[in-house]
N, C-alpha and C positions, 0 to 999 in steps of 0.2 A: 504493500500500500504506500502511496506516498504521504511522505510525511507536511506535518501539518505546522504551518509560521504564525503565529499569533505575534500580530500589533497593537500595542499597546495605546491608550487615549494620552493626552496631555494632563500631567500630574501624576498619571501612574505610572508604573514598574513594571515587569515580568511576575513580579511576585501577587499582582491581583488578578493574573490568570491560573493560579493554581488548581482551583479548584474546577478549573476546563482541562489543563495539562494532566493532571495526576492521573486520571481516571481512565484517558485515552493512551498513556503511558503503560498503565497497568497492563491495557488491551493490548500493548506489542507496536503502540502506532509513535514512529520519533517524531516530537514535538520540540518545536526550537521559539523560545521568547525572547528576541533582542531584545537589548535595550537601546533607548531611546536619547531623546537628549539632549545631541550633540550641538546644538545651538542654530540651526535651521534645515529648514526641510528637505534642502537637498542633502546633508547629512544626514538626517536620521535615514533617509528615503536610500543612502548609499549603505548604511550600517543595515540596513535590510537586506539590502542587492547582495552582499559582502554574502550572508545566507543565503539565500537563494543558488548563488553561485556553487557555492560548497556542496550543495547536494545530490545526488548523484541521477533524479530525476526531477521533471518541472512537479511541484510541490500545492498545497494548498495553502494561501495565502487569507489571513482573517483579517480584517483591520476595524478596527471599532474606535468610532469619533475622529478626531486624529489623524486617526491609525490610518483614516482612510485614505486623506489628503497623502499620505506617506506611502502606501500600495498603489496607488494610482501610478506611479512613475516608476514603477518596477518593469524588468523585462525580464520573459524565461519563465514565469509563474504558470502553472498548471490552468489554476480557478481562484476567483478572487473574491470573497466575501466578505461584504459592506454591512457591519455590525452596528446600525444607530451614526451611521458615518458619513462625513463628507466624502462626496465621490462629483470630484473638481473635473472639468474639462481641462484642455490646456488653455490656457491663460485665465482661468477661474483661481480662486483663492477661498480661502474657509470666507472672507470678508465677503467679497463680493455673491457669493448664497447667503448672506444675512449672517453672519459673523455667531456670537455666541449667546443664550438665551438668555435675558435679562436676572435671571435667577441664579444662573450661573455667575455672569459677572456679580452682581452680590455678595458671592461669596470670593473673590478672589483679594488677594492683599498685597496689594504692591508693595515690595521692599523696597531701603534707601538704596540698592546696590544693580537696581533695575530689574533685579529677577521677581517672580512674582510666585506666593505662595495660596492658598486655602486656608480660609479660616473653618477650623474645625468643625464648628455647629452647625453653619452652615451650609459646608461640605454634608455632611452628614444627609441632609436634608434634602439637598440639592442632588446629587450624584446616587446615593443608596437610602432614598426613602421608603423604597419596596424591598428594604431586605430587613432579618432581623435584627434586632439593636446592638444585638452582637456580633455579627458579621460588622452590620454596616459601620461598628464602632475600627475593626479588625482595617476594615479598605481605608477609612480614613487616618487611620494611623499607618500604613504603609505610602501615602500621598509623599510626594517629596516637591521641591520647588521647581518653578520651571526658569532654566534661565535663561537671560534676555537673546533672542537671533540676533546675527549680527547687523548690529545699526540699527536695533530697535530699544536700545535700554530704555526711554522714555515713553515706547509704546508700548509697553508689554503688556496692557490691563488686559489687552480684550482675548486672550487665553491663545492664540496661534493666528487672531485674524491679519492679522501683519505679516505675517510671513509670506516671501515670496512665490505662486503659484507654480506648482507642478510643471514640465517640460514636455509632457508625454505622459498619453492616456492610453493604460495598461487597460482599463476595461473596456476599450475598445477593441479588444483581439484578445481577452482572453474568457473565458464565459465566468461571469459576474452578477451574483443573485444578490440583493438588498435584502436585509433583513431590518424592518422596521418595526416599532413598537411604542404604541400609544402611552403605555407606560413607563417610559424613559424619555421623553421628548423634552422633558424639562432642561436639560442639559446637549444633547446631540441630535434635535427634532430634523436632522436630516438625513437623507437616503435615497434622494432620489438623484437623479444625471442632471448636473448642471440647473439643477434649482432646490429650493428648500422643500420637503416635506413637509404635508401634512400632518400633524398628530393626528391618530386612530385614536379612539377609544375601544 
């Protein structure tokens, strides 16, 4: 079976996909979680390729929020699935599909240092209101800052919408199912090709 890339959103880690990795591990399937990070999108989106490459066939690629503006610009990828995520054209940007949901920014906290972090309670509320208060406690304690792309230290509120857009649109060649949910939308209400989603109920 080929193995499976899980993309992480903005603010998170590898470590808030655990509980998708462990289970599919257990089954026999290599699961690989970069990390992220590296201070703009064509980095992190290269730190992914970096995988990709390494594998010994085309793979399945997850990306959720983020994640997705980041698999979009992959090449070599099997299948690409848009988990609650931007899925940019080229020259589209998280900004230009309508940037971050207002609930979201609420809870974000700009550092003196440009980088911008989560305020806890709000995180809580914002990102894992549908999970129990103990999970949801677990995700927000593995949250880390996000720090600023380069030549945005003083933009950084709006969680990635500043970051420069994707080069190349991998779900255009590679088969690309959206996964959207009325129940998450409050933070990554988008999913669909080059325009914002609707929230379901």
């Amino acid at each position: 079976m080929a193995a499976i890339v899980l993309v992480h959103a903005l603010y998170h880690r590898p470590e808030h996909f655990a509980l998708v990795a462990e289970p599919l591990r257990s089954a026999g399937t290599e699961v690989v979680v970069p990390e992220l990070h590296k201070g703009s999108l064509s980095a992190d989106t290269a730190a992914v390729q970096a995988v990709i490459d390494s594998l010994p066939e085309p793979s399945i690629v997850l990306g959720h929020s983020y994640g997705g503006s980041v698999i979009t610009g992959l090449h070599g990828a099997g299948h690409l699935v848009y988990l609650a995520a931007f899925v940019p054209a080229v020259g589209e940007s998280a900004a230009t599909l309508g940037g971050t949901s207002s609930q979201l920014q609420d809870a974000i906290n700009p550092e003196p240092d440009g980088s911008t972090s989560l305020y806890p309670d709000r995180a809580a509320g914002t990102l894992y209101g549908d999970c129990p208060e103990a999970l949801a406690a677990w995700a927000v304690a593995c949250c880390v800052r996000k720090p600023p792309a380069a030549g945005e230290a003083s933009q950084s509120a709006t969680a990635g919408s500043t970051r420069p857009p994707p080069t190349s649109s991998a779900h255009r060649t590679a088969p690309s199912p959206r996964v959207c949910s009325g129940r998450w939308p409050r933070a990554a209400p988008t999913c669909t090709n080059g325009r914002r989603a609707t929230p379901r109920s």
